[in-house]
Phi, psi and omega in degrees: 000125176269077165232114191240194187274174198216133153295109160313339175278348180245044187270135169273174192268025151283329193285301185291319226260335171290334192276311208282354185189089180264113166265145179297341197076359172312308202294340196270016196222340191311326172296299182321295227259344139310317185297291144350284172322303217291289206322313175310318183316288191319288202246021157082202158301342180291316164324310212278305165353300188300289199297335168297325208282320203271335194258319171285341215025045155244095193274146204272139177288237173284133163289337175248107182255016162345322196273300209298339185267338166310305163273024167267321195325283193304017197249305214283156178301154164294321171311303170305320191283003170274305200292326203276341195270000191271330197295299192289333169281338174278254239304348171270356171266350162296300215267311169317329181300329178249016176289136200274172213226132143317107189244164151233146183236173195218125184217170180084136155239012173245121169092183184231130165227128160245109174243177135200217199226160181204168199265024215248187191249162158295140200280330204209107184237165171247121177280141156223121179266107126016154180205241160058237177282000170227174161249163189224121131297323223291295197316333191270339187290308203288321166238013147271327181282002175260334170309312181270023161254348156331317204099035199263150186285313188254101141262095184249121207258151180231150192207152203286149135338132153195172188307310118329090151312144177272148213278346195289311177293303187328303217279323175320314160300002172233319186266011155285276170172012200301111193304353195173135200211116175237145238240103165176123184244176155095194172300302184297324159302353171275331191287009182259273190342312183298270138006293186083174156165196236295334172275317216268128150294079165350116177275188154265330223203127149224127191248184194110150211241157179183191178278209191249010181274296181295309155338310178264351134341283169259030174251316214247015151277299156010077162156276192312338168212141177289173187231185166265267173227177178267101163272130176267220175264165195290149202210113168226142153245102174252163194243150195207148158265187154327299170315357228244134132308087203313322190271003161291340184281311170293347170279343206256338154321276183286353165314311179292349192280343178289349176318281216194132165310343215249336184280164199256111170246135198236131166229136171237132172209157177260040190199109190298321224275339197259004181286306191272341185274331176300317184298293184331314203286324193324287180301322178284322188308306164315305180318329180250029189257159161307340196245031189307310155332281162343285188291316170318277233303289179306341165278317187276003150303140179293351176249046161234174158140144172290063182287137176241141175245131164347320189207146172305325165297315141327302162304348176296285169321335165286308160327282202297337166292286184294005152041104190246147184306304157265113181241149190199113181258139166207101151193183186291317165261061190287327178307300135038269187247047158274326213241013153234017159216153198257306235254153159153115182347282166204164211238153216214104197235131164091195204241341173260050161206070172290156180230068139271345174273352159274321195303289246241275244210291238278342165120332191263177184265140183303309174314125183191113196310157175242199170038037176075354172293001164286355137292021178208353173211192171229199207252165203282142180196156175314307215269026178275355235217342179228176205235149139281152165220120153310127189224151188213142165218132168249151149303199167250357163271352182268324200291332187301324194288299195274356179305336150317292197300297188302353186290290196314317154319294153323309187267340161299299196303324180109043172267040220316307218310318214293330188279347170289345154337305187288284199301307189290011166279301198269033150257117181308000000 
């Protein structure tokens, strides 16, 4: 594995340009899962069928394995099916905590104008858990329990095929709550989730991490049904001083790197000596994983790599550019330099708090933009899960009170009905 540490100042600009515009690779597929969409649209189950045989090489039975997560929760060992249930109750008392409050207010002092806001939830969403070379239970947790603490009625997650299901994602799916489990992945479970057909019951909404098949998937549904966001492969950055443990910096690397080949791991410090020792923990650390093959590829990607910054501000600045799906501050005033940068999925503060502890156990959600886009949105949540609605009542002295001002507005735009709207309430 080739990797050493790096100046950030002396990154040239393809180099700066790999870290700052991380692609998913969605544009190299987008025709195929078009294509794909369409077919499922078309033809249904036969479609979902086919498409299992040439891409999964599985041929499917039932598409709806609903039954099957049941018995598994009572099938899987205990410890595990303990983990999975310590797990679902921290992230659903994290989500409870963001279900949003209804409000009405009375404003204004000539008359009464009453407003506020009101709640509901979306009736029918789709989860999609991964599948292929690992399975994520974690993931079925991660988008199923906020939808039903949201209040959503229906939630139904599709997940790829296989000869086996594994039974740990199954049972994770029951003690979420999932209402429906369909044996189906890839481009074609989103466009089935999206669409329906003769099994899968059409959502409103589909949320979830995938690939870049499933990605470009719910980039070509997007408009017929909402999404969360487009997500790409998995990403961390930490930022670390001098004070910071190189080989905590480096588990929390190759951890994100076992992921996907294709993710981006990132460390920035202004100490240089703690720069090479993070390289050193990198390399020994890969050597001793299961997933070794993965983790080289994904180190050796042009937006990964061990960097020294001049300064912690700089490095600050680097953060904040690079806006990470996982950001994990280890220095010392890490609250400090947390509170200069805005941009990031969910954030990880101290040397005990890896995030594999988000991943997991720790209560917040996994689901989280990549590819810089924690500058314009944040992570999967109930308010991915409810809709507002505004509600208002005026008397008749508050509307008397504002009837200038809608006249006047009005008739500027050239709207005349609206502003007669108004005046023929106070004709006598």
């Amino acid at each position: 594995m080739n990797i050493e540490a790096r100046e950030l100042a002396d990154l040239g600009p393809d180099a700066r340009r790999a870290f700052f515009e991380r692609d998913a690779g969605v544009a190299d597929v987008r025709s195929d899962v078009h294509d794909i969409v369409e077919r499922v649209n078309r033809e249904g189950d036969v479609a979902l069928r086919e498409f299992s045989r040439e891409f999964d090489d599985v041929e499917v039975g039932n598409i709806d394995v609903t039954d099957a997560a049941e018995r598994a929760y009572d099938e899987i060992d205990d410890d595990v099916r303990e983990a999975i249930e310590t797990a679902a109750a921290n992230i659903r008392e994290f989500h409870e905590r963001q279900v949003p409050e209804e409000w009405r207010e009375t404003f204004g002092n000539d008359g009464r104008r009453e407003l506020g806001r009101r709640y509901r939830p979306l009736s029918r969403v789709g989860v999609y858990a991964p599948g292929g070379t690992a399975a994520y239970p974690s993931s079925v947790l991660m988008g199923v329990i906020p939808a039903k603490v949201a209040g959503v009625e229906h939630v139904a997650v599709a997940t790829p095929p296989a000869d086996t299901m594994n039974p740990v994602t199954l049972a994770a799916m029951h003690v979420a709550g999932a209402d429906a489990v369909y044996s189906v992945g890839g481009a074609q479970g989103i466009a089935a989730l999206a669409y329906g057909t003769e099994t899968v019951n059409a959502v409103q909404k589909v949320v979830g991490p995938g690939n870049k098949w499933v990605t470009a998937a719910k980039a070509e549904v997007r408009g017929d049904v909402d999404i969360d966001f487009l997500a790409g492969p998995s990403e961390v950055l930490v930022v670390a001083d001098e004070t910071a443990e190189a080989r905590f910096v480096a588990a929390d690397l190759v951890a994100q790197a076992e992921h996907d080949p294709n993710a981006s791991v990132v460390a920035v410090t202004d100490d240089a000596a703690l720069a090479d020792e993070i390289v050193g923990e990198v390399e020994r650390q890969a050597a001793d994983s299961a997933r070794t093959e993965t983790i080289e590829t994904a180190l050796e990607n042009d937006a990964s790599g061990v960097l020294v910054a001049r300064s912690m501000s700089e490095a600050v600045l680097f953060a904040e550019e690079y806006a990470a799906e996982h950001l994990s501050i280890q220095a010392d005033d890490d609250e400090a330099l947390l509170d200069r940068i805005d941009s990031a999925g969910s954030v990880f503060l101290g040397p005990y708090t890896p995030v594999a502890a988000g991943d997991y156990a720790s209560g917040t959600n996994h689901v989280l933009p990549t590819g810089a886009s924690a500058k314009r949105q944040g992570g999967l949540s109930v308010d991915h899960f409810v809709r507002s609605t505004t509600v208002q009542r005026l008397d008749r002295d508050a509307l008397s009170g504002l009837s200038e001002t809608i006249t006047t507005l009005a008739e500027a735009e050239g709207l005349d009905a609206h502003a007669r709207s108004v005046r023929e309430r106070f004709e006598d």
